[in-house]
C-alpha positions as CSV (number, residue, x, y, z in Angstrom):
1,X,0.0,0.0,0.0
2,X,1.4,3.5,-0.4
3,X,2.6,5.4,2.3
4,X,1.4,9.2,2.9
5,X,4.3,10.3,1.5
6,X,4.0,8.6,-1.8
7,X,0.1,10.3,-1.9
8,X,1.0,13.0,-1.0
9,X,3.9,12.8,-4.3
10,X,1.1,12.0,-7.0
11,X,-1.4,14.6,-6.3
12,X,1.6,17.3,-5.9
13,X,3.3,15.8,-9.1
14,X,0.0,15.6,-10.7
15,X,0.5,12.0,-12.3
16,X,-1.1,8.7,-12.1
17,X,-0.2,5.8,-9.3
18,X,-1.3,2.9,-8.3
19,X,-3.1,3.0,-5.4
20,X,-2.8,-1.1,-5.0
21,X,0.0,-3.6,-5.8
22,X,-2.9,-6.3,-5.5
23,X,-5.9,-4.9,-7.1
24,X,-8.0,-7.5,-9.5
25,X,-10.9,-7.3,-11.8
26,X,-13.0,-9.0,-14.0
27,X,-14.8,-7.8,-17.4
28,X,-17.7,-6.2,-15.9
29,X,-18.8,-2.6,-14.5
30,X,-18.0,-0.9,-11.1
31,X,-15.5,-3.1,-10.7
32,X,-14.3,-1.2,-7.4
33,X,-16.0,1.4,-5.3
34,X,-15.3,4.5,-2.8
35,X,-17.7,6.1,-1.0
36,X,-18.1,8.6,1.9
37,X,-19.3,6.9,4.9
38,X,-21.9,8.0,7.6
39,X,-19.0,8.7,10.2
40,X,-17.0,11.3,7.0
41,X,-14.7,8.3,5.9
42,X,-13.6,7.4,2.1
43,X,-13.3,3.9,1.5
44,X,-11.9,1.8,-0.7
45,X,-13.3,-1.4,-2.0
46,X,-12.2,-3.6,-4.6
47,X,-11.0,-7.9,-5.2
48,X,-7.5,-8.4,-4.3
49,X,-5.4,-10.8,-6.8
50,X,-5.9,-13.9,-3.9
51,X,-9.7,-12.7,-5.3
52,X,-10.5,-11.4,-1.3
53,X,-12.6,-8.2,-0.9
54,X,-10.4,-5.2,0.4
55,X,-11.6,-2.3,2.3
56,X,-8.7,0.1,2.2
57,X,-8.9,3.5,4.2
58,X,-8.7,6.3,1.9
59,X,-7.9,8.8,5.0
60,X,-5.2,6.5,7.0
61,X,-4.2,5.5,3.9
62,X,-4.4,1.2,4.9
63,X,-6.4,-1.5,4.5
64,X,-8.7,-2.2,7.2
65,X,-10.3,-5.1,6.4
66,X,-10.3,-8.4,4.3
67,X,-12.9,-10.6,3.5
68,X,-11.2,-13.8,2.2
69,X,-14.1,-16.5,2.8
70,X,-15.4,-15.5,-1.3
71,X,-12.5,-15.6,-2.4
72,X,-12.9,-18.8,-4.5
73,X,-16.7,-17.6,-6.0
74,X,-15.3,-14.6,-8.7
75,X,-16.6,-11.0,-7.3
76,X,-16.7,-8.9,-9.9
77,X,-19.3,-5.6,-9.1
78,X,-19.4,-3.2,-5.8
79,X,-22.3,-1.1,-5.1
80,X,-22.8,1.2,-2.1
81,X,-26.2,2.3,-0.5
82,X,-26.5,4.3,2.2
83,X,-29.9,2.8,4.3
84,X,-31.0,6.2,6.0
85,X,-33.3,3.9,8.2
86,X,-31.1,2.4,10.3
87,X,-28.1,4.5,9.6
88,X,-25.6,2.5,8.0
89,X,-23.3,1.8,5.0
90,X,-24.2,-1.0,2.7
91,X,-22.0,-2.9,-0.1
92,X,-23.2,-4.8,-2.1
93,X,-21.2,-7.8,-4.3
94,X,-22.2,-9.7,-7.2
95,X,-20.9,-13.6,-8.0
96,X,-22.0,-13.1,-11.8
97,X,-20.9,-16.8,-12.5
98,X,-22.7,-18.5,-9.7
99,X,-25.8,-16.0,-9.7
100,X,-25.1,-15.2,-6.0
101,X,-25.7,-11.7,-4.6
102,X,-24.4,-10.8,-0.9
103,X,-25.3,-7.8,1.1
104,X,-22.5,-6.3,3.8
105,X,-22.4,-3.5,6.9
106,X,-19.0,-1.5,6.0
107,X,-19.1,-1.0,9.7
108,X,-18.3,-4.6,10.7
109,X,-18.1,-6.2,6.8
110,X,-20.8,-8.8,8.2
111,X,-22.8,-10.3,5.2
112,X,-26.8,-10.2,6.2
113,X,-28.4,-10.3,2.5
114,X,-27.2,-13.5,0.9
115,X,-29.2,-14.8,-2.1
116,X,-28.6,-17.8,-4.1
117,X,-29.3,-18.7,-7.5
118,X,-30.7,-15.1,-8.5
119,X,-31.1,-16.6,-12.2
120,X,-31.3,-19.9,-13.6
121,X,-30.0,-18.6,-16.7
122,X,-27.7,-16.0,-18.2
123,X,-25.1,-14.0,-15.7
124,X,-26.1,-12.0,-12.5
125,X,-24.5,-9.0,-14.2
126,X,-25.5,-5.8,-12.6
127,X,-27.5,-4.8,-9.5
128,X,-28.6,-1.4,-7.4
129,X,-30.7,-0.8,-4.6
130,X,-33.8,1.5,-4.4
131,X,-35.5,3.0,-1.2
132,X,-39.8,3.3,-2.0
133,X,-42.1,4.2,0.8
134,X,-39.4,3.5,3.4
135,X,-38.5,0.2,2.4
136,X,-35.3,-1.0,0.8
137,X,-35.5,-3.4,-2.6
138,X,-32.4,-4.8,-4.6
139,X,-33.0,-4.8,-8.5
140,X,-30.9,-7.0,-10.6
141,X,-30.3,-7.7,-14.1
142,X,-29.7,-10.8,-16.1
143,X,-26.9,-11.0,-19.1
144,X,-28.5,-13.6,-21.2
145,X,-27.2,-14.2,-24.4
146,X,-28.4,-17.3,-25.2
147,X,-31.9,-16.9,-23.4
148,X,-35.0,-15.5,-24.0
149,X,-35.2,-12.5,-21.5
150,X,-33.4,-9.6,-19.8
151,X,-35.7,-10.5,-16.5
152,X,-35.3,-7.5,-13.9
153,X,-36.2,-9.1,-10.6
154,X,-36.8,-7.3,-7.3
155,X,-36.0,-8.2,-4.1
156,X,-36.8,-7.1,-0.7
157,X,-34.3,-6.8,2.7
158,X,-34.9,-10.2,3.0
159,X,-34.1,-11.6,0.1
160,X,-37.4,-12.7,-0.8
161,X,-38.7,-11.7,-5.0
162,X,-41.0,-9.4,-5.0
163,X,-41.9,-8.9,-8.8
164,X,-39.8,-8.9,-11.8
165,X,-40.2,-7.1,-15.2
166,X,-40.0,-9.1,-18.2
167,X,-40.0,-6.3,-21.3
168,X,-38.2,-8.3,-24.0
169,X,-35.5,-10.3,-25.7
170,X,-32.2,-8.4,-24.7
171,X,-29.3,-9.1,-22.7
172,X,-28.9,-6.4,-19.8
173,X,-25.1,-5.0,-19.1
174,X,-25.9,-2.2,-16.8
175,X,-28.8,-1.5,-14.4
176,X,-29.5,2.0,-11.8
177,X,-32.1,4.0,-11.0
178,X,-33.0,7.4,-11.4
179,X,-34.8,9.5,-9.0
180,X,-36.3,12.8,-10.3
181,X,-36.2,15.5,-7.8
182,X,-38.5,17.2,-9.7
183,X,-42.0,15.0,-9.9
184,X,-40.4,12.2,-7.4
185,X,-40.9,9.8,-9.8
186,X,-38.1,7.0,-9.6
187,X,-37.0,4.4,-13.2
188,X,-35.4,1.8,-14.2
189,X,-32.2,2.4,-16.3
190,X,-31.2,-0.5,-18.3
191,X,-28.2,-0.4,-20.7
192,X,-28.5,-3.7,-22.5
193,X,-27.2,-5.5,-25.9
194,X,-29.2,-4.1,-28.1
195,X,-30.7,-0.9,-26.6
196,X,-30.9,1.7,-23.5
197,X,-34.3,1.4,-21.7
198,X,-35.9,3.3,-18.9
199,X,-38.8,1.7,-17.0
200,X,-41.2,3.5,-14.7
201,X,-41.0,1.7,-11.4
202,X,-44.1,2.5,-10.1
203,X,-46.4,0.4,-12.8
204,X,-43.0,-1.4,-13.9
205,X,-43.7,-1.0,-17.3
206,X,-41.3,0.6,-19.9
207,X,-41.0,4.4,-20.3
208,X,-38.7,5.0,-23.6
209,X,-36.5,3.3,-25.3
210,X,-33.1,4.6,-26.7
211,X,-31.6,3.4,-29.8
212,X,-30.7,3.7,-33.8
213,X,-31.7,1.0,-36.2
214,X,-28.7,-1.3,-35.8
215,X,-27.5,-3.4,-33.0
216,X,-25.0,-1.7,-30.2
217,X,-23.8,-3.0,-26.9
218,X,-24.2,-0.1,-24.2
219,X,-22.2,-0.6,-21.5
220,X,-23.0,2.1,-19.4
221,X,-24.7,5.5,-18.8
222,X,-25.0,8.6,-16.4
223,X,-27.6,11.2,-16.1
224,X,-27.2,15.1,-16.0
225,X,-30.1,16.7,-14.7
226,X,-28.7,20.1,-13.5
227,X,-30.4,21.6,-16.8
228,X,-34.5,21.8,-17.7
229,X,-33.5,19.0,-20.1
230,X,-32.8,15.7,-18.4
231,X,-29.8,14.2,-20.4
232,X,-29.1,10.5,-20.8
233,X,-24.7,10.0,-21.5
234,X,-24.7,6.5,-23.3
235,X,-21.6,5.0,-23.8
236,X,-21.3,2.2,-26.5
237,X,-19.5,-0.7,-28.0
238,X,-18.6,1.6,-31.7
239,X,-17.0,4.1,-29.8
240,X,-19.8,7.1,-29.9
241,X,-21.2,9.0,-27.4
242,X,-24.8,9.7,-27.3
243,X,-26.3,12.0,-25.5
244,X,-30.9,11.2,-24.9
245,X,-33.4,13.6,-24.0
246,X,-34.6,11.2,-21.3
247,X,-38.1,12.1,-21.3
248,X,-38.7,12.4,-25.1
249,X,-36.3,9.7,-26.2
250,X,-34.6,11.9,-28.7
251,X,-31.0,12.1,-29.5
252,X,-29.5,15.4,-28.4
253,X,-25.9,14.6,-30.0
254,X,-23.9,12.3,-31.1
255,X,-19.7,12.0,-31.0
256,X,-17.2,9.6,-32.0
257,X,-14.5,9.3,-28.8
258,X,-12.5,6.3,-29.7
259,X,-12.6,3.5,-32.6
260,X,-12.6,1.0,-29.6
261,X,-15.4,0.1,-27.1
262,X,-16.6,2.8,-24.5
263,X,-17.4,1.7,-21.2
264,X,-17.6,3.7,-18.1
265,X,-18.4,7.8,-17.8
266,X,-17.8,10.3,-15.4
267,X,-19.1,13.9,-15.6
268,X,-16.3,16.2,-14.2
269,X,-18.3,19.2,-14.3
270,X,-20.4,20.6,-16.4
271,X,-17.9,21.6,-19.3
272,X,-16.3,17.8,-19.3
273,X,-16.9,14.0,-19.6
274,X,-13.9,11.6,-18.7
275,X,-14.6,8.1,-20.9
276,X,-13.0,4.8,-20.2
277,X,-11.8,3.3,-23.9
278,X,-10.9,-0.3,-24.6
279,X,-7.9,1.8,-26.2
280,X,-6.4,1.6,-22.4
281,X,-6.9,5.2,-22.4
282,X,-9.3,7.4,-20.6
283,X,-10.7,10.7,-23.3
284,X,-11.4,13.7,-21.6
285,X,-14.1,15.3,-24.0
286,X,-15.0,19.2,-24.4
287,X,-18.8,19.0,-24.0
288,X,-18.9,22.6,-25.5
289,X,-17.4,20.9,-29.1
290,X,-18.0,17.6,-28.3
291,X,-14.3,16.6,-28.9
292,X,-12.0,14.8,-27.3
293,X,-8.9,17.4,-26.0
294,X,-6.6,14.8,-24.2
295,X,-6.1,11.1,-23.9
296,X,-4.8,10.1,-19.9
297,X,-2.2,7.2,-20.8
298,X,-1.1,4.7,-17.8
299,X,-3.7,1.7,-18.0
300,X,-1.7,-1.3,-19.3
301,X,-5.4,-3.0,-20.0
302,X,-8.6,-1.9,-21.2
303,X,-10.2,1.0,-18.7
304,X,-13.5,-0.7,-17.2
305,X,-14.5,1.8,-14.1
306,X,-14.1,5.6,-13.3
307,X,-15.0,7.1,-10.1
308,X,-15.0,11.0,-9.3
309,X,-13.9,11.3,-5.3
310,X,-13.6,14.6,-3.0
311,X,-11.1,14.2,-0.9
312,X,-11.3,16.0,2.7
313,X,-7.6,17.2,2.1
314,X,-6.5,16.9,-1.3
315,X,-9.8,17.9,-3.0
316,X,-11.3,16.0,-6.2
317,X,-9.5,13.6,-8.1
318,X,-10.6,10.8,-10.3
319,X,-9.7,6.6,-9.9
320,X,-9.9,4.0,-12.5
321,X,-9.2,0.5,-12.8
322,X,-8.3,-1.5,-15.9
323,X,-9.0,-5.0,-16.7
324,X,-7.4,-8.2,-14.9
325,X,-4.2,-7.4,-12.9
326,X,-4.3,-4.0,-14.4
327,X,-3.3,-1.8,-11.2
328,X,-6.2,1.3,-9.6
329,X,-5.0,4.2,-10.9
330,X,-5.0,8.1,-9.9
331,X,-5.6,11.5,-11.1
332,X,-5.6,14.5,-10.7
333,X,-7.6,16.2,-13.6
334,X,-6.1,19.5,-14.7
335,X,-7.8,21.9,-17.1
């Protein structure tokens, strides 16, 4: 692990690190995760190469804990929720292979959500959680290739089904939700194999569909809705961004950022998107031109996750991880 010294060297020299001599990942998204923690902690989570769960301390600058009893079932995704009930930090983890889905408290990194077999069929892919009427649900998403359904299934706190939405034929990637501020409605984001979907969660039923008229993986999305217009960022397997009037389903723009794969996003501000490219770079894009004005080199594998952090000290920098033993990188982001 580095020592303060060594952090305090790439922020100062403005150049990327690794955070980890051990970090691992698989081909899937959020593939680590930091997070601000009820008692004003950053954390650090991600799979270690021995394929244990790390929790390294982003403040004391050390790993605090290690979870090595999955180490043999191939955790791939991190999510974290903060349940406002009862005033705690969740994570969750996905076994994509195995279908298996585990809940954890950060505070003692005690699993008490474990579910088994979440699908028959397909890959346990993506999953988030969603607070309605002051209970807590998980939502997952199925990667079926070779099947006959995407199959969103919701769970509640105790891992019991509670309904599932069935819309169509198309293997899901990616799946959040999206709360609107503005008429508290909450949906279903689903970037899948084919097309990017939003559902309406209250009657479960699809809302709009995003798409041209040719096939394209999307891997992953974010949503900007500081303006009057609700923008949808969709990033996609032949290297274009698309930006989605999320309401109206109408492409706003469109801009080629590499000629290989896209997969995650992170806003900056509102002037610039970061993109992670199969082309082991990460494009900083103009949003004012739509053009990509730098290319951050250091990934020695295809850039899978992007994270924006705020640091109580060193102020906002950005992390990324690469594919397999590719190290956590990172940056500091100056325009």
């Amino acid at each position: 692990m580095l020592s303060n010294s060594n952090f305090f060297n790439i922020l100062d020299k403005a150049s990327p690190s690794n955070i980890t001599s051990d970090a691992y990942t698989c081909f899937f998204n959020n593939t680590f995760l930091v997070f601000r923690t009820i008692n004003d902690l950053h954390y650090l989570v991600y799979i270690s190469k021995s394929k244990s769960i790390i929790c390294f301390d982003l403040y004391k600058l050390k790993k605090i804990a290690e979870i090595k009893e999955i180490k043999n079932e191939g955790i791939t995704t991190f999510r974290h929720y903060l349940d406002k009930m009862n005033n705690r930090d969740l994570v969750l983890t996905l076994c994509p292979m195995f279908n298996k889905l585990r809940i954890w408290d950060a505070s003692n990194w005690r699993c008490f959500i474990y579910i088994n077999r979440v699908y028959d069929g397909g890959v346990l892919y993506s999953a988030c959680f969603l607070n309605d009427n002051n209970n807590n649900y998980i939502i997952t998403s199925n990667c079926n290739y070779f099947g006959d359904s995407e199959l969103i299934k919701i769970f509640d706190f105790k891992g019991s089904k509670i309904t599932e939405i069935n819309e169509s034929n198309d293997a899901t990637l990616i799946i959040d939700i999206y709360e609107e501020k503005r008429s508290s409605k909450k949906y279903i984001v689903t970037g899948n194999k084919n097309y990017l979907k939003s559902f309406d969660y209250k009657n479960k039923r699809l809302y709009k569909k995003y798409y041209e008229k040719y096939n394209n993986s999307h891997f992953n999305y974010i949503i900007d809705d500081k303006d009057e217009i609700v923008k949808l960022f969709d990033s996609c397997e032949d290297g274009y961004i698309r930006i989605w009037n999320f309401h109206s389903g109408i492409m706003i723009h469109k801009f080629l950022v590499s000629r290989d794969c896209l997969y995650d996003l992170c806003l900056w501000d509102e002037n610039y998107l970061l993109v992670a490219s199969q082309d082991k770079t990460i494009k900083l894009v103009d949003l004012k031109t739509n053009k990509v004005v730098k290319s951050l080199e250091g990934h020695n594998q295809y850039v899978i996750t992007l994270q924006k952090i705020n640091h109580f000290q060193y102020g906002t920098f950005l992390l990324s991880h690469g594919f397999e033993n590719d190290q956590i990188k990172i940056w500091r982001i100056d325009i």
